[in-house]
C-alpha positions in Angstrom: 26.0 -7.3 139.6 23.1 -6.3 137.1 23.2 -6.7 133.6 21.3 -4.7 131.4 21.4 -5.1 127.6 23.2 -2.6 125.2 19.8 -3.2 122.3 17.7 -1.9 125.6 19.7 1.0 125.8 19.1 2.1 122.1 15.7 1.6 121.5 15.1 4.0 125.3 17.5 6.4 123.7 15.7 6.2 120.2 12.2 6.8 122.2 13.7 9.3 124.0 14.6 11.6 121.3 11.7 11.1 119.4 8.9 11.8 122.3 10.7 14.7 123.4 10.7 16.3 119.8 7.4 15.9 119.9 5.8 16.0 123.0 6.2 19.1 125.0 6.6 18.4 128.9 3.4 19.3 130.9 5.0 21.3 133.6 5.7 23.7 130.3 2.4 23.4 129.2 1.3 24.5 132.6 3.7 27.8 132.4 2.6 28.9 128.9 -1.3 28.7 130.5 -0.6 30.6 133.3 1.8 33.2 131.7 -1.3 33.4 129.2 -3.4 33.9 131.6 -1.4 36.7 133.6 0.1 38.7 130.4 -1.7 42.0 129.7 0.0 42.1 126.0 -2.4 41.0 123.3 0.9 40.6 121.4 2.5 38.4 124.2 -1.0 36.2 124.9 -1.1 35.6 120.8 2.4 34.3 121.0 1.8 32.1 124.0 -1.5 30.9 122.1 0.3 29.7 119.6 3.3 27.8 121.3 0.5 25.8 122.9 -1.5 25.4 119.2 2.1 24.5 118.1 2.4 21.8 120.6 -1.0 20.5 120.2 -0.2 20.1 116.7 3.4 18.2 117.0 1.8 15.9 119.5 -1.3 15.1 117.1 0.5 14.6 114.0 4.3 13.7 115.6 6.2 16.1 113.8 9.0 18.0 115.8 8.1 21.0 118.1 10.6 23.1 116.3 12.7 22.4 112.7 16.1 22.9 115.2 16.1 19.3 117.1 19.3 20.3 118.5 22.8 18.2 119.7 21.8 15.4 121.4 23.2 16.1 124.9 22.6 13.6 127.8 23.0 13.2 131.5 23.7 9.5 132.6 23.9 8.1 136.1 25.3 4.6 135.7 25.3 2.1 139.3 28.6 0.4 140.2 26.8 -2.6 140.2 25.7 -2.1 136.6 27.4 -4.6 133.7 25.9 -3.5 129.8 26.0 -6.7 128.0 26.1 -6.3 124.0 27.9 -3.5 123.5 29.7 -0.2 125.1 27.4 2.1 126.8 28.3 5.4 125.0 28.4 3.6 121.5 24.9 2.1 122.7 23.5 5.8 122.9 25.0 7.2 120.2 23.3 4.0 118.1 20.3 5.4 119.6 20.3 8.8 119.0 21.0 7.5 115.3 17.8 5.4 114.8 15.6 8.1 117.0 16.5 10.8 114.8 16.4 9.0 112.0 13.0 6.8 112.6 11.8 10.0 113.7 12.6 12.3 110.7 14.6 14.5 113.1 17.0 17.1 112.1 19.9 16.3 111.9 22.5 19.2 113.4 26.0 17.8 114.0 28.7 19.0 111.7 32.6 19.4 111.9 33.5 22.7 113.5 35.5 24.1 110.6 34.5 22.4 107.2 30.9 22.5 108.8 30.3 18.7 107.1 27.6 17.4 108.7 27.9 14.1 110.3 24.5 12.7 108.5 23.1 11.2 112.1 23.7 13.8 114.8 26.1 11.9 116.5 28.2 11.9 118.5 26.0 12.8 121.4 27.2 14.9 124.1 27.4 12.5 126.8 28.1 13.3 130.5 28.5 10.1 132.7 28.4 10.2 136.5 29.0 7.0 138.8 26.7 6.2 141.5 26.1 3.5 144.2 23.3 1.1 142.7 22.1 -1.1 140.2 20.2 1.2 138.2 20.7 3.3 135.1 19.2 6.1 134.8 19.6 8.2 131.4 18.3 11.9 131.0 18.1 13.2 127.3 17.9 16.9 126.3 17.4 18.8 122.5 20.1 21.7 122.8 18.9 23.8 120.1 21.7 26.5 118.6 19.6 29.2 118.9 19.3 29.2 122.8 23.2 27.3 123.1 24.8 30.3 121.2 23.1 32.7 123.9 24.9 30.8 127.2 28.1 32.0 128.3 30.8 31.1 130.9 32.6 33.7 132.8 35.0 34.2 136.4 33.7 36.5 138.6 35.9 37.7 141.0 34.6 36.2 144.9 34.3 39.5 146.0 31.1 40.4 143.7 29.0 37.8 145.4 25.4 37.4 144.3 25.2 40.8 143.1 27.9 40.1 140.7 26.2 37.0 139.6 22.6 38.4 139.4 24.1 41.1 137.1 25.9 39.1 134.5 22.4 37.1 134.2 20.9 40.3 133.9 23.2 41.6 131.1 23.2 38.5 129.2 19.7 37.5 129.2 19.1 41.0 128.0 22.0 41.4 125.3 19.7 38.0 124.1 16.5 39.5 123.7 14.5 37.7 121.0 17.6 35.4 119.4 17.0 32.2 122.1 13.1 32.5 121.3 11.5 33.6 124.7 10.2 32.7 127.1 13.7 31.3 127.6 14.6 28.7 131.0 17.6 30.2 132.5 20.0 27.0 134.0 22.7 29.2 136.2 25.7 27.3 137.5 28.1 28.7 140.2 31.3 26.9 141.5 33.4 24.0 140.5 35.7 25.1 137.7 35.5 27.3 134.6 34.0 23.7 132.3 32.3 22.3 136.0 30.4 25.5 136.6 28.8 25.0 132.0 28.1 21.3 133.0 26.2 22.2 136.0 23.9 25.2 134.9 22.8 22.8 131.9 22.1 19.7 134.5 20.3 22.6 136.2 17.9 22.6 133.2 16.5 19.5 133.6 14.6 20.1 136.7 10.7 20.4 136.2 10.1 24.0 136.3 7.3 23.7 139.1 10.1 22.4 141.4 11.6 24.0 144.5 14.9 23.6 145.3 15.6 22.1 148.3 17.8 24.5 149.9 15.3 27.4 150.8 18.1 30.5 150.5 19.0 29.0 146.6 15.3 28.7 146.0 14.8 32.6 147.1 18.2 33.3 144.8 16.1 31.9 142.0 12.6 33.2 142.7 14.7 36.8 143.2 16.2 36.4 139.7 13.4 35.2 137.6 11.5 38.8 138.8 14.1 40.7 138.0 14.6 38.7 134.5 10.5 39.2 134.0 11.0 42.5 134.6 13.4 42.9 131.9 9.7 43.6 129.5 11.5 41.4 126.4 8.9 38.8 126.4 7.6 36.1 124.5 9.9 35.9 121.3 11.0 39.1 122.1 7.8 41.3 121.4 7.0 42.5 124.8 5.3 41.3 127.9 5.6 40.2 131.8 7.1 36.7 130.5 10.1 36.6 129.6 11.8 33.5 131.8 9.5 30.8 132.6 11.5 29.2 134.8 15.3 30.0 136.7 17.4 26.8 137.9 20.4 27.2 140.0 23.4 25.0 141.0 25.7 25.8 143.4 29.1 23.6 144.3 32.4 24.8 146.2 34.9 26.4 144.1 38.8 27.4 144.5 38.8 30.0 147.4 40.5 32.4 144.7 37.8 31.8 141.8 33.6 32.1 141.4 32.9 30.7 138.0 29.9 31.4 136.7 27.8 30.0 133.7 24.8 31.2 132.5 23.0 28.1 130.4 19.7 29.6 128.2 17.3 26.8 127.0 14.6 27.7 124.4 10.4 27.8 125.2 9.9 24.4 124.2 12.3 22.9 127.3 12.4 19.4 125.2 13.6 16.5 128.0 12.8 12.7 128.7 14.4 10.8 131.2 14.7 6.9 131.8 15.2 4.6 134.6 16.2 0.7 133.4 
């Protein structure tokens, strides 16, 4: 049995937040120049030029890539051979999304539902635990901003409509979007499981790199096929036109009830803010 310290939990949580509100990932970095690069819009290459002047700017003076720092949602992998000593594991990340947003003059978004009080610290974080052989932790942090979260949707599909049925919802909803989740968007698409299974999956799916393949060569042509047809959709970056209007499509796929195919369709904004940690 390992033991790994609850204080060495917050302060990678606390990093974690604050570097990726201010540092944007280089496999993004890498899109934006070659979209720029590829776009024939003057509009659309102005736009791109200034996501990356944005980015240089957040990372030189380490202010936040956007004002919207988003729920604090994370993706842990704990090893049955793990013990946290010091404290409870979900209260330790919540303590650290508390002094990362706060040491890091973050925005704070979480608020009661109804009243719409806001909870002062953006807590509590969105936490998704999954148990794995091991004696590692391994904790992966993303900024879900409400801009790009209010544009996701769930839905059932009936099994007959297949991947045309799927590749037309996407279609349809990245398009009923347009400019609201601040394009270029990453699509995270996840099919099977059940009606909450299929959400959780299509937002795990956003934390791949986007200059990834997936493994499985027909789901890797599925999502080469439907970040065309997305691109094709002309909507572009923040809506004004152009060839980029996905930078990147991710795709989960896990078996389902033989009478259902859920279907969620998970939009992250531009800036694709994750960090991840091994202790």
């Amino acid at each position: 049995m390992r033991t790994i310290q609850a204080k060495d939990i917050i302060d990678a949580v606390a990093t974690m937040c604050i570097r990726a509100n201010t540092e944007l990932p280089d496999d993004v970095r890498t899109k934006f120049e070659k979209a720029m690069a590829e776009e024939d819009s003057p509009s659309a290459k102005e736009v791109l030029r200034q996501l990356l002047e944005n980015a240089d700017l957040a990372m030189k003076t380490k202010l936040p890539l956007c004002q919207d720092t988003g729920l604090a949602v994370f993706f842990v992998e704990i090893g049955e051979d793990v013990a946290v000593e010091g404290g409870n594991i979900k209260e330790a990340i919540n303590e650290g999304v508390r002094k990362g947003y706060g040491e890091g003059f973050l925005r704070k978004s979480a608020c009661d539902p109804l009243t719409r009080k806001n909870t002062g610290d953006n807590t509590p974080a969105i936490i998704h635990f999954d148990i794995v052989p091991g004696d590692k932790l391994k904790i992966a942090y993303m900024a879900k901003g409400g801009g790009a979260e209010n544009m996701s949707r769930v839905t059932m599909l009936a099994p007959a409509q297949g991947w045309e049925g799927i590749k037309k919802f996407v279609i349809e909803r990245v398009a009923e979007a347009g400019p609201n989740p601040c394009p270029p968007t990453i699509i995270g698409i996840g099919v099977g499981g059940t009606f909450d299974h299929a959400a959780r999956i299509s937002k795990k799916a956003l934390l791949r790199r986007l200059d990834d393949t997936h493994p499985d060569p027909e789901i890797a042509a599925m999502e080469k096929e439907m970040e065309d047809a997305l691109n094709k959709l002309g909507i572009g970056p923040m809506g004004l036109g152009g060839k980029t209007t996905v930078l990147g499509v991710k795709i989960a796929l896990e078996p389902c009830h033989l009478a259902s195919l859920p279907l969620a369709v998970n939009v992250q904004c531009h800036s694709q803010r994750h960090e991840e940690v091994e202790l």
